[in-house]
ZADO-1210 file (C-alpha; in nm, 4 decimals, padded with zeros to 6 digits):
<atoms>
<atom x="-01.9433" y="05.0684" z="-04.5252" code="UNK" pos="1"/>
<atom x="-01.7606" y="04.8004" z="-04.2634" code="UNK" pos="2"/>
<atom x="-01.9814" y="04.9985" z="-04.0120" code="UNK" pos="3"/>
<atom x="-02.2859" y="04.9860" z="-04.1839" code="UNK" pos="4"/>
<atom x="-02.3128" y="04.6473" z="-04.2517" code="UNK" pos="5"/>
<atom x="-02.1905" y="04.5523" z="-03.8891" code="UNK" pos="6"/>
<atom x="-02.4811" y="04.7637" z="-03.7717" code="UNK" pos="7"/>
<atom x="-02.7533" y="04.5814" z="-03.9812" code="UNK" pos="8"/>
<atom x="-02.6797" y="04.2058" z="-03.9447" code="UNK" pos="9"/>
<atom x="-03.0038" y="04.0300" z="-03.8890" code="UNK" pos="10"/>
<atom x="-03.0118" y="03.8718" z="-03.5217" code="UNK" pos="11"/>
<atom x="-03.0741" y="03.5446" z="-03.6977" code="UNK" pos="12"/>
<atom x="-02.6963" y="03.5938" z="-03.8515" code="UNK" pos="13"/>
<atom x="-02.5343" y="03.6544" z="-03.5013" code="UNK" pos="14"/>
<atom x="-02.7637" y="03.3489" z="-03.3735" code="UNK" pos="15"/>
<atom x="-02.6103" y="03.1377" z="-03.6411" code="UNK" pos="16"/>
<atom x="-02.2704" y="03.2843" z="-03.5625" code="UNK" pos="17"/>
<atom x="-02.3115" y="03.1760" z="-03.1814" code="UNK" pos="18"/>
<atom x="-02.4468" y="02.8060" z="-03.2792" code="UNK" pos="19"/>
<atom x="-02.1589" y="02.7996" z="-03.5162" code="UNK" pos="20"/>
<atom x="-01.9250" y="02.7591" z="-03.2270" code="UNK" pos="21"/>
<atom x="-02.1784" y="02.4753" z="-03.0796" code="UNK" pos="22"/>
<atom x="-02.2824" y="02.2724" z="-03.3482" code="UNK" pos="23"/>
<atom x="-02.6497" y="02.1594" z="-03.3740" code="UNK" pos="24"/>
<atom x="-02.5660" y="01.8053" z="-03.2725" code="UNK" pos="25"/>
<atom x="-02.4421" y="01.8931" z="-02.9351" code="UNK" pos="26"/>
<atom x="-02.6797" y="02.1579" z="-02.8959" code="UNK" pos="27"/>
<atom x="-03.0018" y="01.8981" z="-02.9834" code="UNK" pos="28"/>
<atom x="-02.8670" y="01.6488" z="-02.7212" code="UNK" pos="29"/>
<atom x="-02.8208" y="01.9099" z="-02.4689" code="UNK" pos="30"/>
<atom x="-03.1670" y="02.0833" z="-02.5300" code="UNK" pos="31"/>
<atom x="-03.3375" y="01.6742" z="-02.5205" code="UNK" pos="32"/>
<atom x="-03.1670" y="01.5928" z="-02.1408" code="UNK" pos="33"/>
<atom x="-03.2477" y="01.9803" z="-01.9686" code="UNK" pos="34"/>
<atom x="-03.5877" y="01.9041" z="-02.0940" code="UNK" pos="35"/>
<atom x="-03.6169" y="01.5290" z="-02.0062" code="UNK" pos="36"/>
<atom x="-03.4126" y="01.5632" z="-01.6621" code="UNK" pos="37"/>
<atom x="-03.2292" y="01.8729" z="-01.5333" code="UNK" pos="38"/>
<atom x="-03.6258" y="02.0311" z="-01.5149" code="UNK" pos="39"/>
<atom x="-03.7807" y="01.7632" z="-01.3651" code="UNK" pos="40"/>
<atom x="-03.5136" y="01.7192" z="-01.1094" code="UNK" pos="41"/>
<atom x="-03.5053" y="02.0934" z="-01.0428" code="UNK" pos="42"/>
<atom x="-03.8470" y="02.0808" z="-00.9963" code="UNK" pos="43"/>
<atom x="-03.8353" y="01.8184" z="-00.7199" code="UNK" pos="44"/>
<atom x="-03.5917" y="01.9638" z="-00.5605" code="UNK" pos="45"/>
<atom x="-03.7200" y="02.3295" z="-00.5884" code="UNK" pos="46"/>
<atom x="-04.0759" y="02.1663" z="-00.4824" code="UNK" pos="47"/>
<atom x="-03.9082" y="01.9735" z="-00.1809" code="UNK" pos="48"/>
<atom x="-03.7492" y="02.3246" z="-00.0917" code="UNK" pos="49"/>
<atom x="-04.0274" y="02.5141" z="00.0221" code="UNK" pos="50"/>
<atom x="-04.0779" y="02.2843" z="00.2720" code="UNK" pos="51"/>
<atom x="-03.7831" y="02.4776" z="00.4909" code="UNK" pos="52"/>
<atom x="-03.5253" y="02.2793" z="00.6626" code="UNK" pos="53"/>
<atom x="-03.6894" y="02.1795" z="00.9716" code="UNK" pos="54"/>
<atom x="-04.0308" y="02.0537" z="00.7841" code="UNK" pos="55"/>
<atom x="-03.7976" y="01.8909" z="00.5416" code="UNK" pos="56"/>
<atom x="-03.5748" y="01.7011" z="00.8052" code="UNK" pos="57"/>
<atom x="-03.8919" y="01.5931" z="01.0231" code="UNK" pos="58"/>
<atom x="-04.0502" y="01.4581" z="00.6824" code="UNK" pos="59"/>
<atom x="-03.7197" y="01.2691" z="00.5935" code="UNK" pos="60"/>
<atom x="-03.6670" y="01.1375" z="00.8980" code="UNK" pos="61"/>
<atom x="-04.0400" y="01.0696" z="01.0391" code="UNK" pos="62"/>
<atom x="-04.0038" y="00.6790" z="01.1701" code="UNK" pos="63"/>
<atom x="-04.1812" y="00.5728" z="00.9092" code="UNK" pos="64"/>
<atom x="-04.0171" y="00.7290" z="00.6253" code="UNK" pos="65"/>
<atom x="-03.7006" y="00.5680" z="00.8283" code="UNK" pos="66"/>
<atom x="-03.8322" y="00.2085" z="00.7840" code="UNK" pos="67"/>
<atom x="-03.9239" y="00.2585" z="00.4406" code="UNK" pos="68"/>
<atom x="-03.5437" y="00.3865" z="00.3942" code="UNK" pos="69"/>
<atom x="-03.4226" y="00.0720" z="00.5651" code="UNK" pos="70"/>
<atom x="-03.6320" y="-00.2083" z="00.3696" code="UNK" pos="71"/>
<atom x="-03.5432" y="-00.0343" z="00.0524" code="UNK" pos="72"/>
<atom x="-03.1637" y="00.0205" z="00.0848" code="UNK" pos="73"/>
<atom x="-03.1126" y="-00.3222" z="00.2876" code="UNK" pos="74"/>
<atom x="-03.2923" y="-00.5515" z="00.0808" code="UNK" pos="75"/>
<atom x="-03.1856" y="-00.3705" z="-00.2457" code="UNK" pos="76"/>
<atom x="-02.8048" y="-00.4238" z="-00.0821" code="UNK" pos="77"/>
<atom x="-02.8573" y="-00.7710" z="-00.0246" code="UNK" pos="78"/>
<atom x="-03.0192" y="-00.8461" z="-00.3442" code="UNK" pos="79"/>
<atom x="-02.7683" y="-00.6638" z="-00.5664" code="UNK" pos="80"/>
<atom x="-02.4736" y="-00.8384" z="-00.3809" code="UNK" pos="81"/>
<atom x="-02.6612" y="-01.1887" z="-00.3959" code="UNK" pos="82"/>
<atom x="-02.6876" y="-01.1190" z="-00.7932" code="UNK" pos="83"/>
<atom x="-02.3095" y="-01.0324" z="-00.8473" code="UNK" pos="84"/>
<atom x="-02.2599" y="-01.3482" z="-00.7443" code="UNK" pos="85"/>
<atom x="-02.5178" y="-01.5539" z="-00.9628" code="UNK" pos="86"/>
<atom x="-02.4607" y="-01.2998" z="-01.2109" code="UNK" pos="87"/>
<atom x="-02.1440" y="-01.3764" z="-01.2224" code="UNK" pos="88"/>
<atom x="-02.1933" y="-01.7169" z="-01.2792" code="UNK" pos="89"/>
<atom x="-02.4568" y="-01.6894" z="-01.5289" code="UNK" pos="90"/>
<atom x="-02.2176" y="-01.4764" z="-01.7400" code="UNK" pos="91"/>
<atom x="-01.9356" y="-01.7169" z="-01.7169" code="UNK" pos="92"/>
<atom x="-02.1452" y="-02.0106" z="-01.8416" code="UNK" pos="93"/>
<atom x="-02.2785" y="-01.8134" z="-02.1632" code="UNK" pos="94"/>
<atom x="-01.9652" y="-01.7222" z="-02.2155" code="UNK" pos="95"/>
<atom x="-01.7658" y="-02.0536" z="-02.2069" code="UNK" pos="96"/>
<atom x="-01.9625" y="-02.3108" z="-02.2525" code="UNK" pos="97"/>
<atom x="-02.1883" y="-02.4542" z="-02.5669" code="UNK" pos="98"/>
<atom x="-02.5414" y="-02.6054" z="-02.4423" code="UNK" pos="99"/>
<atom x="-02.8512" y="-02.7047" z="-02.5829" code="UNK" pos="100"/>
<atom x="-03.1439" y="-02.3524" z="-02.6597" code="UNK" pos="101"/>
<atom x="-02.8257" y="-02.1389" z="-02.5176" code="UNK" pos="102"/>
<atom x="-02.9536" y="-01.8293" z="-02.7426" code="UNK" pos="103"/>
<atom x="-03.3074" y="-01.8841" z="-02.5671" code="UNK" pos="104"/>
<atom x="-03.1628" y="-01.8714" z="-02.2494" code="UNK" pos="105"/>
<atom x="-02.9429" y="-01.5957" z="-02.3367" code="UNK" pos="106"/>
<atom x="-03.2448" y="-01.3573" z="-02.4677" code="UNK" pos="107"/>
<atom x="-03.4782" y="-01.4631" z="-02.1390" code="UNK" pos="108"/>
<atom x="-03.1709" y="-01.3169" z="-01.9247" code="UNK" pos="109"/>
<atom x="-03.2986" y="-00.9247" z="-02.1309" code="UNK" pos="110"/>
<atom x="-03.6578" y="-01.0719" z="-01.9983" code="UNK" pos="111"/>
<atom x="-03.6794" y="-00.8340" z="-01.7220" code="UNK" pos="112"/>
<atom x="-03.6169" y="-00.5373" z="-01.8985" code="UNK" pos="113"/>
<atom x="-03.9040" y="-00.6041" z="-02.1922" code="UNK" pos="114"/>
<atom x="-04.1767" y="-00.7560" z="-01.9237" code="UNK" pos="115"/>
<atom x="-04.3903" y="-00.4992" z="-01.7735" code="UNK" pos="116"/>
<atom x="-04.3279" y="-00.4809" z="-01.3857" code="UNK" pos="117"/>
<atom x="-04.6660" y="-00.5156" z="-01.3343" code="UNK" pos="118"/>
<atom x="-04.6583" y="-00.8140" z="-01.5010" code="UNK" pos="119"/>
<atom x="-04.3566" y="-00.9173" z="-01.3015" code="UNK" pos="120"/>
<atom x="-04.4707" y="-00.8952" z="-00.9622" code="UNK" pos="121"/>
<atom x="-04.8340" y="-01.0771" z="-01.0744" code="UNK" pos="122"/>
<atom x="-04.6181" y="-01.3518" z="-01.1780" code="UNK" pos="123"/>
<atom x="-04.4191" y="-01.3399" z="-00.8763" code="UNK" pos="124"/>
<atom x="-04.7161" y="-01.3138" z="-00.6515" code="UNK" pos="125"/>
<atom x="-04.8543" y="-01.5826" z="-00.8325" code="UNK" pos="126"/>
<atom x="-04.5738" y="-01.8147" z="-00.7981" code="UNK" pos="127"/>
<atom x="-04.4490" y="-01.7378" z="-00.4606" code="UNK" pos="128"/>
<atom x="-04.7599" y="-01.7324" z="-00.2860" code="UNK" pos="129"/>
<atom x="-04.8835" y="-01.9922" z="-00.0555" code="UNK" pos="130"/>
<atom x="-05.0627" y="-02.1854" z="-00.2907" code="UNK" pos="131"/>
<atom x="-04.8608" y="-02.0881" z="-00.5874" code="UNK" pos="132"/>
<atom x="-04.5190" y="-02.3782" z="-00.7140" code="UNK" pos="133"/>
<atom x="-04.2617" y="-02.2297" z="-00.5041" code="UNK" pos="134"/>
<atom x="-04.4608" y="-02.0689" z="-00.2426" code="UNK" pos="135"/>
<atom x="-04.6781" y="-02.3909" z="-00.1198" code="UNK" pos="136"/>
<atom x="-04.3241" y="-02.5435" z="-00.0953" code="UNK" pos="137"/>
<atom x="-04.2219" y="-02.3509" z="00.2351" code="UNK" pos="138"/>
<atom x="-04.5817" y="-02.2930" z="00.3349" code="UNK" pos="139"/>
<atom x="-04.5417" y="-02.5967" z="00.5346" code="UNK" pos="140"/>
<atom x="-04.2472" y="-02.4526" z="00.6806" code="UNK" pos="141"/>
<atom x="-04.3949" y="-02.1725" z="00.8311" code="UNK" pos="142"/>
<atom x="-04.1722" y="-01.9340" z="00.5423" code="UNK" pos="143"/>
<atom x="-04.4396" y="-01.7452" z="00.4161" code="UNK" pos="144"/>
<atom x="-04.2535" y="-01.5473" z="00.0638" code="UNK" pos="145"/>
<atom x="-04.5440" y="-01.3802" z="-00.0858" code="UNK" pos="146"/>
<atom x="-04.6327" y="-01.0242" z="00.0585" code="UNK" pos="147"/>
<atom x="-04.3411" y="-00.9808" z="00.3129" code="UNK" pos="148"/>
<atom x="-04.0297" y="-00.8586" z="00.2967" code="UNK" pos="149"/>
<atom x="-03.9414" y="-01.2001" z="00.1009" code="UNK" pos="150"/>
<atom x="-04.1610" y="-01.1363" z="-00.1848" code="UNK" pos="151"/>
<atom x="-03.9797" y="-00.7330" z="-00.1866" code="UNK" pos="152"/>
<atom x="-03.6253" y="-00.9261" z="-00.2388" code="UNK" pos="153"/>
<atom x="-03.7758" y="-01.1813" z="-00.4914" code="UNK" pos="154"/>
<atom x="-03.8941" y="-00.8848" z="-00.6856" code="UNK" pos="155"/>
<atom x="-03.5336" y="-00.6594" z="-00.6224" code="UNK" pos="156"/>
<atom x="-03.3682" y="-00.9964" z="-00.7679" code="UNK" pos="157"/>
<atom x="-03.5472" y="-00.9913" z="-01.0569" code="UNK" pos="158"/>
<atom x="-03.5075" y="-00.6955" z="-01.1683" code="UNK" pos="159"/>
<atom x="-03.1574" y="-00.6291" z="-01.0959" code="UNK" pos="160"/>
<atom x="-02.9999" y="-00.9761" z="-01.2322" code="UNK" pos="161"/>
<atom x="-02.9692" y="-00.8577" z="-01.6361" code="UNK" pos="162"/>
<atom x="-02.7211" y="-00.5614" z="-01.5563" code="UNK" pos="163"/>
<atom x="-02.4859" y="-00.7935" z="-01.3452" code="UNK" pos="164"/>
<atom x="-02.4893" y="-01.0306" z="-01.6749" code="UNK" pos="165"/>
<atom x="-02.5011" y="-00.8126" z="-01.9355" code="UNK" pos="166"/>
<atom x="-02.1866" y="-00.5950" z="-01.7977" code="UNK" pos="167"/>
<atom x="-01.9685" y="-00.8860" z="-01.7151" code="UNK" pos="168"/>
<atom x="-02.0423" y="-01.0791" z="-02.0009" code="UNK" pos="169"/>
<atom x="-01.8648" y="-00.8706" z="-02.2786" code="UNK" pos="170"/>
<atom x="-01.5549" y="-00.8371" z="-02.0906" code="UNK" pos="171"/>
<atom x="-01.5539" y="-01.2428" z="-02.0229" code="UNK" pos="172"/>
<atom x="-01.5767" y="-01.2407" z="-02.3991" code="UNK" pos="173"/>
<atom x="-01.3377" y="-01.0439" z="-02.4442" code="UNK" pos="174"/>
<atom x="-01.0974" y="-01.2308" z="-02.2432" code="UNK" pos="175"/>
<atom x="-00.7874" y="-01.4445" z="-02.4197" code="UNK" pos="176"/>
<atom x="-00.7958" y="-01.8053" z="-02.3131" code="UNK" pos="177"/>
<atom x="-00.3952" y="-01.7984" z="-02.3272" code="UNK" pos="178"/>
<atom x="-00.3692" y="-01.5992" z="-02.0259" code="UNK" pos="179"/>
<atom x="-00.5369" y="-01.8798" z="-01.8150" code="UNK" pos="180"/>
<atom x="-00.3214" y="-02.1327" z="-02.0321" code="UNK" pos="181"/>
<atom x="00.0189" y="-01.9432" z="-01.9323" code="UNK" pos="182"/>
<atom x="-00.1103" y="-01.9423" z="-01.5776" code="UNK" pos="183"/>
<atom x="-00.1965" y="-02.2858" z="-01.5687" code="UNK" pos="184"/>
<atom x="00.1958" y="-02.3471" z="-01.6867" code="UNK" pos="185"/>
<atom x="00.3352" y="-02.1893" z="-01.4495" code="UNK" pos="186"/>
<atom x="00.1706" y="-02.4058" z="-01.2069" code="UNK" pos="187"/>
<atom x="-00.1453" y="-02.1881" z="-01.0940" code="UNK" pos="188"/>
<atom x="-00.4056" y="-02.3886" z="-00.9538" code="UNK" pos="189"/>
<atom x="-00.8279" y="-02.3009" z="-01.1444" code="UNK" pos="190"/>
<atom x="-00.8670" y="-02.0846" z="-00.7797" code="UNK" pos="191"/>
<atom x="-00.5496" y="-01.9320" z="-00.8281" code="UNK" pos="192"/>
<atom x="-00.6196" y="-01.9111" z="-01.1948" code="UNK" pos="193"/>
<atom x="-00.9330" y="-01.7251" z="-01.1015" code="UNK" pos="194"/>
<atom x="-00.8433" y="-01.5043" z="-00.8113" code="UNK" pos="195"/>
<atom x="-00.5158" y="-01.3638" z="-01.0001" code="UNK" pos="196"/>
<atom x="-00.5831" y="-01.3613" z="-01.2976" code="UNK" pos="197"/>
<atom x="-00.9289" y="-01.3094" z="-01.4502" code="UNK" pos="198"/>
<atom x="-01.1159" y="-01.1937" z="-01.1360" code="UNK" pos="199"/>
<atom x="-00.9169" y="-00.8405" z="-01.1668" code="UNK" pos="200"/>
<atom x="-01.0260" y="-00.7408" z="-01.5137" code="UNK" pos="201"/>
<atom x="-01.3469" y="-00.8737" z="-01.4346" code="UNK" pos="202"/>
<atom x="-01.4177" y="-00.7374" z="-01.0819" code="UNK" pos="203"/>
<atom x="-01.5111" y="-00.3364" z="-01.2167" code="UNK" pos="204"/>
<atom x="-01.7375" y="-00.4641" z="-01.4760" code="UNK" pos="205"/>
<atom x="-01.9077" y="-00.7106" z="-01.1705" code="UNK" pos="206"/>
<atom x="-01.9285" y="-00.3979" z="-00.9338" code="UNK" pos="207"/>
<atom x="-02.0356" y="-00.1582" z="-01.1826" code="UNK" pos="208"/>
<atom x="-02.3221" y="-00.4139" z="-01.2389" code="UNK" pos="209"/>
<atom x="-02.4136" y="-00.4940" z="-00.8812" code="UNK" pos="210"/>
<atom x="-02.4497" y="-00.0372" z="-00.9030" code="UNK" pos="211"/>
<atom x="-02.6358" y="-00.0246" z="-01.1179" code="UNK" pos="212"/>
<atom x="-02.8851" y="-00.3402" z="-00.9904" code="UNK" pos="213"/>
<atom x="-02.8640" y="-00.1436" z="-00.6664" code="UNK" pos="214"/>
<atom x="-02.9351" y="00.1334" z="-00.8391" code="UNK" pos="215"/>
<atom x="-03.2287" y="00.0302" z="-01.0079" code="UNK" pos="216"/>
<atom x="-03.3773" y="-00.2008" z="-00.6731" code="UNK" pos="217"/>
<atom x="-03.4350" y="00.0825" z="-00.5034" code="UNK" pos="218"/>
<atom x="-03.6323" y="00.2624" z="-00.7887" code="UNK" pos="219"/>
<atom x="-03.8597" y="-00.0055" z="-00.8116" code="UNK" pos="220"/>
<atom x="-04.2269" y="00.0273" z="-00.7582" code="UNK" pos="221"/>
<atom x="-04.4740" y="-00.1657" z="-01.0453" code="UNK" pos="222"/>
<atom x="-04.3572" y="-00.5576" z="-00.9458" code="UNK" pos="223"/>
<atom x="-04.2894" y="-00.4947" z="-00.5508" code="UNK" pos="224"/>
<atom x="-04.6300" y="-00.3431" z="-00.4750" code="UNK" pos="225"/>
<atom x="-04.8092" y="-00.6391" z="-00.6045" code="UNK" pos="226"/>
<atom x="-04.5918" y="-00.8635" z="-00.4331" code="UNK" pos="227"/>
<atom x="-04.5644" y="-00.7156" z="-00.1092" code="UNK" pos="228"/>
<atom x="-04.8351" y="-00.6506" z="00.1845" code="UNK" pos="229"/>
<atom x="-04.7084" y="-00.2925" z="00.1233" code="UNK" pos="230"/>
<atom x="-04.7282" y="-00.2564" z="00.5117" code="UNK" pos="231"/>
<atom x="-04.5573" y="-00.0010" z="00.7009" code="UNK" pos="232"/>
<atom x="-04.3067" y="-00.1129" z="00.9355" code="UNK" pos="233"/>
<atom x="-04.3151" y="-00.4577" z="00.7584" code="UNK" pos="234"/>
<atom x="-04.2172" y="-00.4540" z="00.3926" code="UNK" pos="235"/>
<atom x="-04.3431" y="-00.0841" z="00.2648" code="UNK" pos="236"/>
<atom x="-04.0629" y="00.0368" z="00.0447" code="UNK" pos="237"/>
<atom x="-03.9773" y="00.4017" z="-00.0135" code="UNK" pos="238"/>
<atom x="-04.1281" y="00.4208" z="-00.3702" code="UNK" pos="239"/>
<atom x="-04.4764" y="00.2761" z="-00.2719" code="UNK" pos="240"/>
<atom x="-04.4511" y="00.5497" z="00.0249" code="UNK" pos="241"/>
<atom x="-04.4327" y="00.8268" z="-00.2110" code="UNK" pos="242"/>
<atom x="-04.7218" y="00.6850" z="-00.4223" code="UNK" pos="243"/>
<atom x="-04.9315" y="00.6123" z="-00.0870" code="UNK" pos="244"/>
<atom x="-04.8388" y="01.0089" z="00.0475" code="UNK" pos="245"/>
<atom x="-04.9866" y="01.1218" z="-00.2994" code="UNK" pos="246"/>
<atom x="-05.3012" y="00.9633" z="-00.2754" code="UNK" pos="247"/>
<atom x="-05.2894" y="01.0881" z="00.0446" code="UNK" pos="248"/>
<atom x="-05.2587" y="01.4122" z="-00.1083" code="UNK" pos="249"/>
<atom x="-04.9464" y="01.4694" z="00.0745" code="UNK" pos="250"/>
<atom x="-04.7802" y="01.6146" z="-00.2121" code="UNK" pos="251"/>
<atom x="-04.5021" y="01.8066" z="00.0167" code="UNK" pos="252"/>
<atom x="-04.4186" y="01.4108" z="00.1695" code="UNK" pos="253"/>
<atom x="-04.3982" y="01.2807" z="-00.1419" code="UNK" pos="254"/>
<atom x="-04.1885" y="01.5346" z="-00.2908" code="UNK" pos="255"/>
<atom x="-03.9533" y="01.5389" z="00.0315" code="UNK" pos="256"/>
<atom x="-03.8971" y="01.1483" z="00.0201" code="UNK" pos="257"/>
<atom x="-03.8754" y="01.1445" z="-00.3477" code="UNK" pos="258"/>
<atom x="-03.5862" y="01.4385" z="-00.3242" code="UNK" pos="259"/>
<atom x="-03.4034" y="01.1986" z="-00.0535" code="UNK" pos="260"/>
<atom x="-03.4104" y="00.8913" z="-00.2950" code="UNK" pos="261"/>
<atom x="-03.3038" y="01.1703" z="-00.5432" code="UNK" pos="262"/>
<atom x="-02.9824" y="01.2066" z="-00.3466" code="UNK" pos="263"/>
<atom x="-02.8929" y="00.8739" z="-00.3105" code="UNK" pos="264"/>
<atom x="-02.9706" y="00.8137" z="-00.6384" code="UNK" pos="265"/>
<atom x="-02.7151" y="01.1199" z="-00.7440" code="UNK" pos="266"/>
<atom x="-02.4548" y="00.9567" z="-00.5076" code="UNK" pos="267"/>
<atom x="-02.4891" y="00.6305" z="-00.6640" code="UNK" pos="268"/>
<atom x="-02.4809" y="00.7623" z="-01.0052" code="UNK" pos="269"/>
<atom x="-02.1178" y="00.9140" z="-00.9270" code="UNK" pos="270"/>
<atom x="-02.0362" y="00.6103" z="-00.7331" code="UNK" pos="271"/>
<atom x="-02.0879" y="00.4020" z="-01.1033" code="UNK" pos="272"/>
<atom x="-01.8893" y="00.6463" z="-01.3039" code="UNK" pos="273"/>
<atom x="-01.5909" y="00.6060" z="-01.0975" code="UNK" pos="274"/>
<atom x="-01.6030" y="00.2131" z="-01.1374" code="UNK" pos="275"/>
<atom x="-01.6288" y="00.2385" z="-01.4763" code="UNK" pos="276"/>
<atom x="-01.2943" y="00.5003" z="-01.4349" code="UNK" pos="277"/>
<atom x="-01.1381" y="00.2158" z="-01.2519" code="UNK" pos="278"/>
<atom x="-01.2089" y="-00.0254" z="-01.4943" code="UNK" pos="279"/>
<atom x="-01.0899" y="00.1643" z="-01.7865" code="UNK" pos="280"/>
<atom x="-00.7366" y="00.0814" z="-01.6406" code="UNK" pos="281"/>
<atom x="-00.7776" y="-00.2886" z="-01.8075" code="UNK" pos="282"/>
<atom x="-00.8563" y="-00.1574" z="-02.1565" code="UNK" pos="283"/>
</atoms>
């Protein structure tokens, strides 16, 4: 009879056996992100792969596909650095200090991540050109902003400003106002105050936020096309160079530059896991 029965268990009873040991809600998950990104990536990269390695180099490294790398990566650098600075700042002040429409200015810092880009880089264009507010200000200058490599950084900024705030800011919060009282008894200076004693717990939260604006700078398309020339050799960014080989119908350029920022992108997504390792050492 023990044989018998083992013999005719439905398949549906050995499928709920196996799920048994993997629970639905780890299965669903899993199932949602192959779906949503493990087959689109392994698409690319399958895609990119027929190519062969020596159409696939000359692609990647064709001089323009070069510049684009080097206006994307350098201004996104710049911009992402520049922001974990002001960043930085911007946190500290919500943080510490009590002002007048505070909560308005806190919400408007989430701005750029609930305003379409396109709508970003009209505004921007608007603003920075030569006869917009800022931009008629160094027209006379000879500092043209607007559709240059300017306008590209203007853009990156941004963009990338709301995940230097909003990953510093909780762990400013979170911050006892003793320890800067006990330094300041035993005769710290506010710099020394600052360097040795809250810049350490705050510094992995500050990188891990400059990452991930990096991150997310060089990803950027819908508010830098409008507010750059888009010109190669000038201010073309690697994004807009994929979009321009498609309507090119270049798909295999297109799908080898997009598998390059792929890479990076890969790299800098391991890069931000192990700074938010490092950080955990302050929890």
């Amino acid at each position: 009879m023990t044989a018998t029965s083992s013999h005719s268990t439905p398949i549906w009873r050995k499928w709920l056996g196996v799920t048994a040991r993997f629970p639905w809600i780890w299965i669903l998950p899993t199932a949602y992100l192959f779906v949503m990104l493990l087959m689109p990536t392994i698409a690319l990269l399958l895609k990119a792969s027929t190519e062969g390695p020596a159409r696939f180099w000359s692609i990647a490294t064709s001089p323009i596909a070069l510049d684009a790398y080097r206006v994307t990566f350098v201004t996104a650098l710049i911009t992402a650095f520049i922001n974990g600075i002001f960043g930085l700042l911007v946190a500290w002040v919500l943080v510490r200090y009590e002002f007048p429409f505070k909560k308005i200015i806190d919400a408007a810092v989430d701005l750029p991540f609930a305003l379409p880009t396109s709508v970003a880089g009209l505004t921007l264009a608007t603003v920075y050109s030569e006869n917009g507010w800022i931009g008629s200000i160094f027209a006379p200058l000879g500092l043209k902003l607007a559709f240059t490599q300017w306008g590209v950084a203007i853009a990156m900024l941004l963009i990338s400003l709301p995940f230097v705030v909003r990953t510093v800011q909780p762990v400013l919060a979170d911050l006892e106002r003793e320890i800067e009282e006990a330094a300041w008894c035993l005769g710290a200076n506010k710099w020394q105050t600052f360097w040795r004693v809250l810049l350490p717990p705050i510094l992995p939260a500050a990188l891990t936020g400059v990452a991930l604006g990096f991150s997310r700078a060089v990803g950027e398309y819908g508010s830098v096309v409008i507010v750059s020339s888009n010109t190669p050799y000038k201010d073309l960014i690697a994004p807009v160079l994929v979009f321009q080989r498609l309507e090119q119908y270049d798909y295999a350029g297109a799908t080898v530059i997009g598998a390059v920022l792929l890479g990076i992108s890969l790299t800098l997504l391991i890069l931000i896991n192990l700074l938010q390792a490092w950080g955990r050492r302050y929890d």
